[in-house]
C-alpha positions in Angstrom: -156.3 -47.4 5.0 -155.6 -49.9 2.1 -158.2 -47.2 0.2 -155.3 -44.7 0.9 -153.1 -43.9 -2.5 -149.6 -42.9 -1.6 -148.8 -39.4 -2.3 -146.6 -38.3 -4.7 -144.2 -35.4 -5.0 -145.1 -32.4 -7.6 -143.3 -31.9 -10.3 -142.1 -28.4 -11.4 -140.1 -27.1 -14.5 -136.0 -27.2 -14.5 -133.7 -24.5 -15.3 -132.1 -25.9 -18.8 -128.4 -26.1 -19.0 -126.0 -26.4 -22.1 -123.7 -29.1 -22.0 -119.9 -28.6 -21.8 -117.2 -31.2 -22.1 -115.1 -31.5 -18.9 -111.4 -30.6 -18.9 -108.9 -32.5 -16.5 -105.7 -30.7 -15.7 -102.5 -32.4 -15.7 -98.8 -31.3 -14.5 -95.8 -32.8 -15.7 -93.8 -33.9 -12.1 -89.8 -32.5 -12.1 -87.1 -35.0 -10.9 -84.1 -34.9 -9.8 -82.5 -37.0 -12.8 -84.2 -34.6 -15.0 -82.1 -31.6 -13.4 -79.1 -33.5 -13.2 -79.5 -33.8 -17.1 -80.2 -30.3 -17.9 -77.4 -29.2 -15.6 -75.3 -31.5 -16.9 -76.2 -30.4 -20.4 -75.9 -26.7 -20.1 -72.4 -27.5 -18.5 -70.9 -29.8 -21.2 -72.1 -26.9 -23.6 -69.9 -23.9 -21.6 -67.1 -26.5 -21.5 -67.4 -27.2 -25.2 -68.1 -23.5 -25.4 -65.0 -22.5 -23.3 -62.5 -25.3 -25.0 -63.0 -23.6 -28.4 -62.9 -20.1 -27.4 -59.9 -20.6 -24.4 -56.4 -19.7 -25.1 -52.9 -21.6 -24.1 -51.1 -19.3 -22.3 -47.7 -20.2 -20.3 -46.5 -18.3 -16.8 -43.2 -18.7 -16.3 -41.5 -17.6 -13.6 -38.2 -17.1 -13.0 -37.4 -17.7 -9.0 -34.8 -19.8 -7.1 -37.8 -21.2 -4.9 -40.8 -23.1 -5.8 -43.7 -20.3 -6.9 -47.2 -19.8 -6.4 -50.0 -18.6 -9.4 -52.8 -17.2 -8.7 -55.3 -16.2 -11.7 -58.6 -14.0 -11.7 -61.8 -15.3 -13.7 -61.6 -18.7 -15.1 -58.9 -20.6 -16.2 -58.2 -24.2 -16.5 -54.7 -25.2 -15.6 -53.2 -27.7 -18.1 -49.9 -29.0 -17.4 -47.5 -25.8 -17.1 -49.9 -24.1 -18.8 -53.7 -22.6 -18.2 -56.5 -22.5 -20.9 -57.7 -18.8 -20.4 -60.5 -16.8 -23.0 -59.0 -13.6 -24.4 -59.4 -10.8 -21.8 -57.5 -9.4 -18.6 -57.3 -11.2 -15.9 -55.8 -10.1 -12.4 -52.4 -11.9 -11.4 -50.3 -12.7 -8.7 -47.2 -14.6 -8.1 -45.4 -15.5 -4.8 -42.2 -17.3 -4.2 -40.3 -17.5 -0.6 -37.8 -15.3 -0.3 -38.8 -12.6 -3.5 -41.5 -9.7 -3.3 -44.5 -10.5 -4.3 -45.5 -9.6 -8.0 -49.2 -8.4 -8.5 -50.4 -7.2 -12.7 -52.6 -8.3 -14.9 -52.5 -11.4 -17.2 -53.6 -10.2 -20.7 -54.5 -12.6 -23.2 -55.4 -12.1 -26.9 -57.0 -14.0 -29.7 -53.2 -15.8 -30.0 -53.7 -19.3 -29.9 -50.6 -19.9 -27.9 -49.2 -17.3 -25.6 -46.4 -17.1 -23.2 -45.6 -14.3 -20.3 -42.5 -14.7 -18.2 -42.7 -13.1 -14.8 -39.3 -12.0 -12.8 -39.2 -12.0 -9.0 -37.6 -9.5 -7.3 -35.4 -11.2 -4.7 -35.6 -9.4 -1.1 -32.8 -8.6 0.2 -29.7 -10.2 1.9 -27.5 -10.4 4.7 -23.7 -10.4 4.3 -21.5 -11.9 7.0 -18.0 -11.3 6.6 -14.6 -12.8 8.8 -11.0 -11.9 7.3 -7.9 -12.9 9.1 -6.4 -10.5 10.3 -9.3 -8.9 11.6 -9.9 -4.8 11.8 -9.7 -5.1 7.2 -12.0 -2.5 6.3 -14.4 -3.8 3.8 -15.8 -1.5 0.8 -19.1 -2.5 -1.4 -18.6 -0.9 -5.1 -16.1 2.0 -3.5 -18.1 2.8 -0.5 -16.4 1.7 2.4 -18.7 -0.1 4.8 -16.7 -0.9 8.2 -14.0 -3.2 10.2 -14.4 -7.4 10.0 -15.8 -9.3 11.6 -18.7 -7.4 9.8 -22.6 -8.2 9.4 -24.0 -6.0 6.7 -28.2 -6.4 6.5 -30.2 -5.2 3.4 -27.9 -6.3 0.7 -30.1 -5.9 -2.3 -29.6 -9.1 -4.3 -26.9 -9.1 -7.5 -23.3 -8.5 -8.3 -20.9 -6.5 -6.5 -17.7 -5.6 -5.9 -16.3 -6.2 -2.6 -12.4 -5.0 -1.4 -11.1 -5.9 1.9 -7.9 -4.2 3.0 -5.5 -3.4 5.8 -2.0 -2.2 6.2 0.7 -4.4 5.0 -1.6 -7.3 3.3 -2.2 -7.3 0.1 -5.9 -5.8 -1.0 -8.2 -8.6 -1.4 -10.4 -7.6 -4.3 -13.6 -10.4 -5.8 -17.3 -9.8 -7.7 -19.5 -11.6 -5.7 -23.4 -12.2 -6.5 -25.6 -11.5 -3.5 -28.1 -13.8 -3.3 -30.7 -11.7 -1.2 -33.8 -13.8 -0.8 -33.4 -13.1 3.2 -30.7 -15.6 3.4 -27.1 -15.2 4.7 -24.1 -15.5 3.0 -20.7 -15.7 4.9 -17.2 -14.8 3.8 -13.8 -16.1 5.7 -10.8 -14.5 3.8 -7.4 -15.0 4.5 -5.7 -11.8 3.3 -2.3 -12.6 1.6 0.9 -11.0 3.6 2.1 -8.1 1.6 6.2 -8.9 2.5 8.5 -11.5 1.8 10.0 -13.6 4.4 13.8 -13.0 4.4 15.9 -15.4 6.3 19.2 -13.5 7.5 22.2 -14.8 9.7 24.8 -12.2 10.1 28.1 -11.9 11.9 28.4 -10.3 14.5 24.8 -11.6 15.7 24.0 -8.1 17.5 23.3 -5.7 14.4 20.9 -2.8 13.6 18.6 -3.4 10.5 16.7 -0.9 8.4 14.8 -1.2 5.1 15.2 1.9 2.9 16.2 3.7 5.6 13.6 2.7 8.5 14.8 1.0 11.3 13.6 -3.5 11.2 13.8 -5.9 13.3 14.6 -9.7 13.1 12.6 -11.9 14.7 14.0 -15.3 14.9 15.8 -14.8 12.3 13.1 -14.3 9.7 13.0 -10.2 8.4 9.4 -9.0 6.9 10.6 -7.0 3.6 7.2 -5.6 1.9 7.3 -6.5 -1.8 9.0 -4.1 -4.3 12.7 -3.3 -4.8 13.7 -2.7 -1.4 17.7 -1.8 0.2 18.4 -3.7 3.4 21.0 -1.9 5.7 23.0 -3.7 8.2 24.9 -1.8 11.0 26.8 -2.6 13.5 29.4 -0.4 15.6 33.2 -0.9 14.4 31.8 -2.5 11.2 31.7 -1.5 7.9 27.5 -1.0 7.5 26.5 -3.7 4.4 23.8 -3.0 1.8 22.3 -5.7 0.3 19.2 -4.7 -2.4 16.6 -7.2 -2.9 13.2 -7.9 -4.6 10.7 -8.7 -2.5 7.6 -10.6 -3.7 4.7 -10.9 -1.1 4.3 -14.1 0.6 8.1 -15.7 -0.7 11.1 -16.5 1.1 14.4 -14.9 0.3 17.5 -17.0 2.4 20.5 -14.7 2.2 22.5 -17.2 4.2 25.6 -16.2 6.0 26.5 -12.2 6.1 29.6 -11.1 7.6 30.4 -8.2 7.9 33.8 -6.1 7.2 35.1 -5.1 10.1 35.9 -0.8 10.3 38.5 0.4 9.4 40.1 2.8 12.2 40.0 6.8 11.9 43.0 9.0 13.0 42.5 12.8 12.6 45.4 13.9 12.2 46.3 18.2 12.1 49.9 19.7 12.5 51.3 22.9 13.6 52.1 24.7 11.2 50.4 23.0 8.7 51.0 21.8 5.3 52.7 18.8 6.8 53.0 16.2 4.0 52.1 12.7 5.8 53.1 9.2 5.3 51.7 5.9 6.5 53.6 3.1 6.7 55.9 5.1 4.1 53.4 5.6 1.8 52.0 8.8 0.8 48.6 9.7 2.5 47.8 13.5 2.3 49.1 16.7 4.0 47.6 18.0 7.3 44.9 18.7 8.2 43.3 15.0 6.9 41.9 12.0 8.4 43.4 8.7 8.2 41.8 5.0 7.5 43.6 2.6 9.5 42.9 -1.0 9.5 41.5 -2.6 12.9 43.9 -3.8 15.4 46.7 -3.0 13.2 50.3 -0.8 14.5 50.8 1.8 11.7 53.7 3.9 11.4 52.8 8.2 10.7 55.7 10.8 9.7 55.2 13.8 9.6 57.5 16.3 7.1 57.3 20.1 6.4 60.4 21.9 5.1 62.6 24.1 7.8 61.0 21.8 10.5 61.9 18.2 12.3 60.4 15.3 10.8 58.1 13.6 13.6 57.1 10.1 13.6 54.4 8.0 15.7 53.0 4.5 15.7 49.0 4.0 16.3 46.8 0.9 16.3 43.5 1.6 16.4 40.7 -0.6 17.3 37.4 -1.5 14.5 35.8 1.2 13.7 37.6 4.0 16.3 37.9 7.6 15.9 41.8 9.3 17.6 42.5 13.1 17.2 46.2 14.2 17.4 47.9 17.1 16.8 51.8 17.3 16.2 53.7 20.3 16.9 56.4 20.2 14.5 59.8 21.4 15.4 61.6 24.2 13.3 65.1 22.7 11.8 67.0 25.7 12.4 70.6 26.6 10.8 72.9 29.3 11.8 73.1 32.7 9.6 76.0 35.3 10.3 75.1 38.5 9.2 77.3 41.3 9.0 76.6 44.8 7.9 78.1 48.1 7.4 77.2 50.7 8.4 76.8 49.4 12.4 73.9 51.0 12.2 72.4 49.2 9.4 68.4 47.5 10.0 68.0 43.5 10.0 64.7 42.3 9.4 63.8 38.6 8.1 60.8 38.7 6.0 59.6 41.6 7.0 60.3 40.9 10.6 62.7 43.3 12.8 65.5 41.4 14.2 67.7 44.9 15.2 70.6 46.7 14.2 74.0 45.7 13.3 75.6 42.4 12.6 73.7 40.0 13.6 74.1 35.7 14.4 70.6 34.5 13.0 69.1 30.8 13.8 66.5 30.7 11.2 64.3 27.3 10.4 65.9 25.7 7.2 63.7 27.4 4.4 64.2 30.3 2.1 64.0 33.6 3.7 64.5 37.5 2.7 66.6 39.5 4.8 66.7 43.0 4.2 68.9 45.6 5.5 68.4 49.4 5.2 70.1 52.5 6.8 68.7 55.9 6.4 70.6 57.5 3.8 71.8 54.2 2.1 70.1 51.9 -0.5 68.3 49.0 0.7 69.4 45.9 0.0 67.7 42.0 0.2 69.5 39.0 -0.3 67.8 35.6 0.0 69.2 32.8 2.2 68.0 29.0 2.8 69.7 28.1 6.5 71.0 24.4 6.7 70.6 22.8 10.4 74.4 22.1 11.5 75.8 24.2 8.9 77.0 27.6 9.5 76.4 30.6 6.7 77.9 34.4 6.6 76.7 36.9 4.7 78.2 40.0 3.9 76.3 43.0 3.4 78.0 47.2 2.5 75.3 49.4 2.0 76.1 52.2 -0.7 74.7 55.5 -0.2 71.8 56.6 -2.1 74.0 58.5 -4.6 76.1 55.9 -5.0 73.8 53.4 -5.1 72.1 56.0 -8.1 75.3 55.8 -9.9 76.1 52.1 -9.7 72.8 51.5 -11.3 
């Protein structure tokens, strides 16, 4: 076995290869630090990038309450102002108690810019109390209603607002609505339109009037609405006193102490016939018919005198303010006239008035009269005659015939 040559493996012909250098590949590894850089970068270059191209643009806005901006795109805020690149950018703006304002923020190539934005303020509510109550109140002319009064929807801004009602002076003020829904209230005291007029009169019980319509006193205070105004005092038996005044509205007047003039009294006074000439207290008043002024309480003496009648007297005292009627009858003063005629059958009449034929004894009232007498176939004949009371007159009358009456003439 030690003879035995170990065997050995046959060897056969390779497939030749060219040789080629080996290539490794490598990959860079990404970290986090190396993001944070690159992000970091690309951001500082938009800042820098957005500094030098942005814009200073102020918003202002002009509202009572604190607002609220709100920008499109982006914008930096600075201070009151925002760095914004040119463009258009949507806007809004809220404030409590205004409408909200929605438009667009435009910004140029300017390097400082400024837009002001106004609110609209929403609207109010008016409360308004006026002593008296029941004053209509009018907005601009328009009249709204009655206090008290709640008017809602008061667009904010100046108006003119009038509150009046009968015998107060018109209450008249611009007031600026604030709107914004708040509430704004309004107590007015309206001013009294009259002047306070303090009166004391005597008698105490007397009818008042101011130009003409009847007043009354109340504790002894009269309202007199301002202007030039009469005052009438009445009272019955009293002479009525008219004091003028001028009121002012919300003064006092104190006419103190009135008294007044007691009437005088009134007689009216007629006569029959009449004519009469009258006399008061000897003095010369008038002639019937008239009426009399007599002072109150006061004895007067009347007479009464017409010619061919009896003078007739009377005393009167009539109270303040009284009214008498008489009538006096005057009697005729007569005086006797003896007439005698020829012929017998000769006509009396006494003007114009038959009184027979023949002579005649004639009581006539002591005034001028006509008598004429006729007779057919004579001439009349009138003579004229004035009686005297308690004195006796004749009168003699011869007719002539007509022919002889033609040649007397």
């Amino acid at each position: 076995m030690a003879d035995q040559r170990p065997q050995t493996d046959a060897l056969s012909a390779a497939t030749f290869e060219p040789r080629t250098d080996a290539v490794v590949e490598t990959r860079r590894r990404v970290t986090p630090v190396g993001v944070a850089i690159g992000l970091s970068g690309l951001l500082i270059a938009y800042v820098l990038f957005f500094l030098l191209t942005a814009r200073s643009v102020s918003v202002t806005v002009s509202a009572e309450t604190p607002s609220s901006i709100s920008i499109s795109g982006i914008h930096l805020p600075f201070g009151e102002r925002y760095l914004v690149r040119p463009g258009t950018y949507a806007m809004t703006v809220t404030a409590e108690g205004y409408r909200p304002y929605a438009g667009n923020l435009v910004v140029d190539d300017t390097e400082i810019q400024s837009q002001t934005i106004q609110l609209t303020p929403l609207p109010g509510t008016l409360v308004i109390d006026s002593s008296p109550v029941s004053a209509m109140v009018s907005l601009d002319g328009s009249a709204i209603g009655n206090t008290p009064l709640t008017i809602e929807g008061i667009e904010a801004g100046s108006v003119k607002m009038i509150l009046s009602t009968d015998r107060y002076l018109n209450y008249e003020s611009v007031i600026d609505v604030a709107g914004r829904a708040t509430t704004q209230r309004f107590s007015i005291n309206l001013i009294p339109g009259w002047a306070r007029v303090t009166i004391e009169t005597d008698p105490t019980e007397v009818d008042v009037s101011i130009d003409n319509e009847p007043a009354s006193v109340r504790e002894g205070v009269l309202e007199v609405m301002q202007g030039e105004r009469q005052i009438t005092l009445a009272s019955p038996g009293y002479v009525d006193q008219v004091i003028n005044v001028t009121a002012i509205a919300d003064s006092d007047i104190d006419l103190g102490r009135i008294e007044l003039i007691p009437a005088a009294g009134l007689l009216r006074l007629s006569s029959i016939p009449t004519g009469a000439v009258v006399t008061r207290d000897g003095r010369f008043v008038g002639a019937t018919p008239l009426d009399v002024a007599t002072e109150p309480s006061q004895r007067h003496r009347f007479q009464l005198s017409l010619a061919g009648y009896s003078p007739a007297s009377f005393d009167l005292s009539l109270e303040k303010g009284a009214l008498a009627e008489r009538q006096i009858a005057l009697s005729p003063a007569l005086g006797d006239v003896d007439v005698r005629v020829s012929p017998d059958n000769a006509q009396i009449s006494v003007n114009g008035k038959d009184q027979g034929e023949g002579n005649q004894l004639l009581s006539l009232p002591s005034v001028e009269h006509i008598l004429t007498i006729s007779a057919p176939g004579y001439a009349s004949l009138e003579r004229r005659v004035t009686p005297r009371a308690g004195l006796n007159q004749r009168i003699d009358v011869a007719l002539l015939t007509i022919e002889a009456a033609r040649k007397a003439a």
